[in-house]
N, C-alpha and C positions, 0 to 999 in steps of 0.2 A: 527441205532437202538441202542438202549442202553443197556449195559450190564448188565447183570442180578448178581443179588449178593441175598447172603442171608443174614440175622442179627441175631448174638447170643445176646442172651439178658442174663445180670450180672445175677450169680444165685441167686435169694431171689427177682425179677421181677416180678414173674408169680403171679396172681392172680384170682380166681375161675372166668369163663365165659371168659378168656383170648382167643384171639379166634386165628387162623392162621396166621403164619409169613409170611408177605407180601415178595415177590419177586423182582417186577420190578423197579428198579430203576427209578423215573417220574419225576424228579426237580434236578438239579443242580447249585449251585452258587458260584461264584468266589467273596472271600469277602477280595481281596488284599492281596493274602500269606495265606489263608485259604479256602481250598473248602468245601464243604456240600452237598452234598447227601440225598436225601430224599426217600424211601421206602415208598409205601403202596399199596394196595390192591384196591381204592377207586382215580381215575385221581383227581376228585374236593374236597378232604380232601390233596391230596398232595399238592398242589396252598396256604396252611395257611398262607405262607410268602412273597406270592404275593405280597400283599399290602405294606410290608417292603423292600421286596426285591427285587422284577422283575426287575428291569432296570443292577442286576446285575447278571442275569441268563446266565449260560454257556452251551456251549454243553454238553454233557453226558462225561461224562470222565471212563476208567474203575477202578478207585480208587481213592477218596474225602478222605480226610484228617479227617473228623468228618460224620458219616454216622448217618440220623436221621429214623427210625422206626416207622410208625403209624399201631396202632394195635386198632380194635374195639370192645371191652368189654360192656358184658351187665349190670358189675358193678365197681365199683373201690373205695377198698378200702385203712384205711390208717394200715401202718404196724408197728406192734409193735416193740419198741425201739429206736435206732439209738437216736442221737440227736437233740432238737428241735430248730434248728436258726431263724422260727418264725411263730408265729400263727395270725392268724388275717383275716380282709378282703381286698383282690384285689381291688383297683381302682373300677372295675366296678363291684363289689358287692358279691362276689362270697366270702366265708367263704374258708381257707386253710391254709396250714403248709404247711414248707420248714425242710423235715429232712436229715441229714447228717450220713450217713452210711459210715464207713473211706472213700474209695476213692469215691462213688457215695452220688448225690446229687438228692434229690425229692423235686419236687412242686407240692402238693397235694388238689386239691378244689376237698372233695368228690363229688360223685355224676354225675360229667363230664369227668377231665381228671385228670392222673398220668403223670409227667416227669418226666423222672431218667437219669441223667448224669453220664456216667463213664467217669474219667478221666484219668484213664490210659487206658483203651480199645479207647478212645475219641468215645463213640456212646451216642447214646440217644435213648429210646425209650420211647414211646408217646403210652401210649394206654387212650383212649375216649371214652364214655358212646354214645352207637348210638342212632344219632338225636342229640346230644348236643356237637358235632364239632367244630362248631366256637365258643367257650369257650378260648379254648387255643393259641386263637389269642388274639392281644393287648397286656396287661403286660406280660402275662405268656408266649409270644414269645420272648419278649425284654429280659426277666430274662434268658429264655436259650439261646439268642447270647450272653448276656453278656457273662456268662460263656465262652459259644465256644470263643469269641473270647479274652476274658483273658489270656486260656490256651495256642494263640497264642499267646502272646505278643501284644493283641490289648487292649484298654478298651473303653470300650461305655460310652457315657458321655452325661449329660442332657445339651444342647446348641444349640444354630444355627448358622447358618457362611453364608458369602459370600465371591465370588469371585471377587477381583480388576483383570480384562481383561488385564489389560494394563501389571501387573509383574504376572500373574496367581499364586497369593498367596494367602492364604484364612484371612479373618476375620472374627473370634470366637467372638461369643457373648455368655456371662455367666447372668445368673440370673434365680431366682425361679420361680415355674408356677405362671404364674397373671402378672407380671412386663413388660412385653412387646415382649418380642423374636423374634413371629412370627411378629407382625405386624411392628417391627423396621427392622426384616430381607426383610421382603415385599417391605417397604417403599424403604430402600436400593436399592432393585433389581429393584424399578421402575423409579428408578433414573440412571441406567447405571451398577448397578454391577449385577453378576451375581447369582439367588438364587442356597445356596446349601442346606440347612436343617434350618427347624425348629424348631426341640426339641431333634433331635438324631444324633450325632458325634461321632466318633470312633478316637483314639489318641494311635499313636503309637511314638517310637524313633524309628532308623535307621541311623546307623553311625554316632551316635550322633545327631543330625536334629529331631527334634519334626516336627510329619507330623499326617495332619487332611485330613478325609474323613468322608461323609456327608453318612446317612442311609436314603433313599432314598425313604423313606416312605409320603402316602398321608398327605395334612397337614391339619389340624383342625384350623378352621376358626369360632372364638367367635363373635357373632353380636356386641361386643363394636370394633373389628379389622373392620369388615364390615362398621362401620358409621362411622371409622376413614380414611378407604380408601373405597369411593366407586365405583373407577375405578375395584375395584371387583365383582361387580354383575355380568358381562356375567357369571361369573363362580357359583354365587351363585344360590338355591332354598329358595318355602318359606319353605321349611323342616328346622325346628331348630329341635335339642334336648337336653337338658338342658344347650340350648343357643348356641350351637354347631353345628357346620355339616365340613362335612369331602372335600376337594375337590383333586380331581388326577391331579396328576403334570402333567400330560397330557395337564391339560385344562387351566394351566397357562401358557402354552409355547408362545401364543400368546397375552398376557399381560406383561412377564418379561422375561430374557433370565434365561434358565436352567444351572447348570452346572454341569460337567460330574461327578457322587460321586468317585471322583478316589484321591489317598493320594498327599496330596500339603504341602507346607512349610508355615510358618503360618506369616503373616505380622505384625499382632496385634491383643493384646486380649482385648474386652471391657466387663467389668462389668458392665452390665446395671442397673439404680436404677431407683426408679421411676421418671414417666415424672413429667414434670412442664407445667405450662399455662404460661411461659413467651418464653422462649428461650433456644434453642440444649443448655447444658451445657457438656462441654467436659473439665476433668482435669486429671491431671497426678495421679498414684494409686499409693501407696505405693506397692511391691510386696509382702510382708509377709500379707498385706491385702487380695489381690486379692487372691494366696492361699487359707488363709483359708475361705473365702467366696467359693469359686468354691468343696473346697473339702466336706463342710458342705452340701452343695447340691448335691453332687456324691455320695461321702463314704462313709461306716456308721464308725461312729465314736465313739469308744469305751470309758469309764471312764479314761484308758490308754493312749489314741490315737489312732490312723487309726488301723483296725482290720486287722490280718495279710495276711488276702486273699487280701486284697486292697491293701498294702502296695504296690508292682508293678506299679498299677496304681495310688497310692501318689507319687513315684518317675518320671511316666513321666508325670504327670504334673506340679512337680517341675519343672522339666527341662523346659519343656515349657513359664510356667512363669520368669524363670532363663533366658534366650534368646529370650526375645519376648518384643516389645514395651506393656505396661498394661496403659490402661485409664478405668474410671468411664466418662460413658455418661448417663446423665439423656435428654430424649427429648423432646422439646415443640414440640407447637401445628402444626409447619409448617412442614410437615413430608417430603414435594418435598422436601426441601431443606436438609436433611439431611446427601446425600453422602456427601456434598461436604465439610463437618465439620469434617466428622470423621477421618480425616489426619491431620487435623490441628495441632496436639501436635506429 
């Protein structure tokens, strides 16, 4: 049974309709050198990070490293001051600010949910407008492991990888949404390597050694990946949504081998650029290129340069790129054949 903890929440948290501090400890995750804890009141609001994270769920432990808090408010508003790092709208539609209060950090989509990061307490608490729960899943999950896992020495990074069986080292694939990822990392996996991520990597150092692990999240499947491999139907519906649908790594286990998201040495990084209709083109990158291509898609990047919360993760992907083979792959149309090119250089 798992032990019961309480959660203090930073003072300047509370909010009118703010309702009672949940007890029981329900989710715990082991995120390699970082555990996480999740509180709530509610079993099926505790599971948010299911979809992200199950496969690296741990037993109960009596003390997580970052302890998360879900609280059920009948309202959520946003609070005056602090500084504004950014206004806008979410991916999936939702209007919100990110403000910075010295050591605590909020992501705010009125109306649904509040996240508030303390960095020196390492907690979080999560309070959400009831009924409108799964809000602070997708982007607004990914935003609070970033964090949690910055503060460790980790950084989450927009890529996918596989695994060569034969040296169990991974290959990063870099490029922006649209360009190919998932369907180059697929193609890959169905050729003999093993899939580890489609769009979400975590990169850490360790005794010098740049080491990649894969978040382990369902992967989103575009009908143009579909008509390009369609040894993926067992797994697909005719459910699209804005040409998308989701599938659980579950249900690919029997079309490509899985591999375990656990931290590996990196063999090689590929900058993917767009395919061609002729043929695999694989050539050698300059590294001050590949940089700043990977960083312009991570970082946000200042008139100055990397902004100084990233800086961390500027330097270990320096280092990465610093000791790692780098190729630009653009790929034609024959996708079966493509493990067998990507080692050529």
């Amino acid at each position: 049974m798992a032990a019961e903890r309480t959660f203090a929440g930073d003072e300047g948290t509370t909010a009118p309709g703010r309702g009672p501090i949940p007890t029981a400890l329900l989710r715990t995750y082991d995120l390699h050198g970082c555990t996480l804890g999740i509180v709530s009141e509610d079993p099926a609001v505790a599971a948010f990070l299911d979809p992200i994270l199950a496969p690296l769920m741990c037993d109960p432990l009596a003390a997580c490293d970052w302890m998360i808090s879900l609280v059920p408010v009948d309202t959520v508003g946003i609070p005056e001051g602090g500084l504004r790092l950014f206004e806008g709208a979410l991916p999936e539609g939702l209007p919100a600010v990110i403000i910075q209060h010295e050591n605590r950090r909020s992501l705010i989509a009125g109306d649904h949910f509040a996240i508030t990061l303390s960095l020196t307490a390492r907690t979080v608490e999560i309070r959400y407008v009831n009924g409108r729960s799964e809000a602070k899943g997708g982007t607004a999950a990914f935003w609070m492991l970033g964090d949690i896992l910055a503060a460790q020495s980790q950084h989450l990074l927009h890529g996918a990888a596989v695994v060569d069986p034969g040296s169990d080292e991974v290959i990063a694939l870099f490029a922006p949404s649209g360009i190919g990822k998932t369907t180059t990392a697929l193609a890959l996996a169905r050729s003999g390597l093993h899939l580890a991520a489609d769009d979400a990597l975590v990169l850490s150092v360790r005794q010098n050694v740049p080491l990649i692990w894969s978040i382990p999240r369902r992967l989103k499947i575009s009908q143009k990946t579909a008509s390009m491999l369609p040894w993926l139907s067992p797994c697909l519906t005719e459910n699209w949504t804005a040409g998308e649908q989701a599938i659980e790594r579950d249900a690919l286990a029997a079309l490509v081998t899985l591999a375990r998201p656990q931290p590996r040495a990196v063999a090689r990084v590929i900058v993917l650029t767009p395919p061609n209709d002729r043929d695999h083109l694989l050539t050698p990158m300059a590294k001050p290129d590949a940089l700043t291509r990977i960083a312009h898609d991570n970082l946000r990047i200042a008139p100055g340069g990397v902004e100084p919360d990233k800086a961390a993760a500027f330097a270990a992907l320096s280092k990465l790129i610093a000791t790692t083979t780098v190729v630009a792959l653009s790929p034609g149309p024959a996708l079966s054949t493509l493990a067998t090119r990507v080692f050529e250089i």
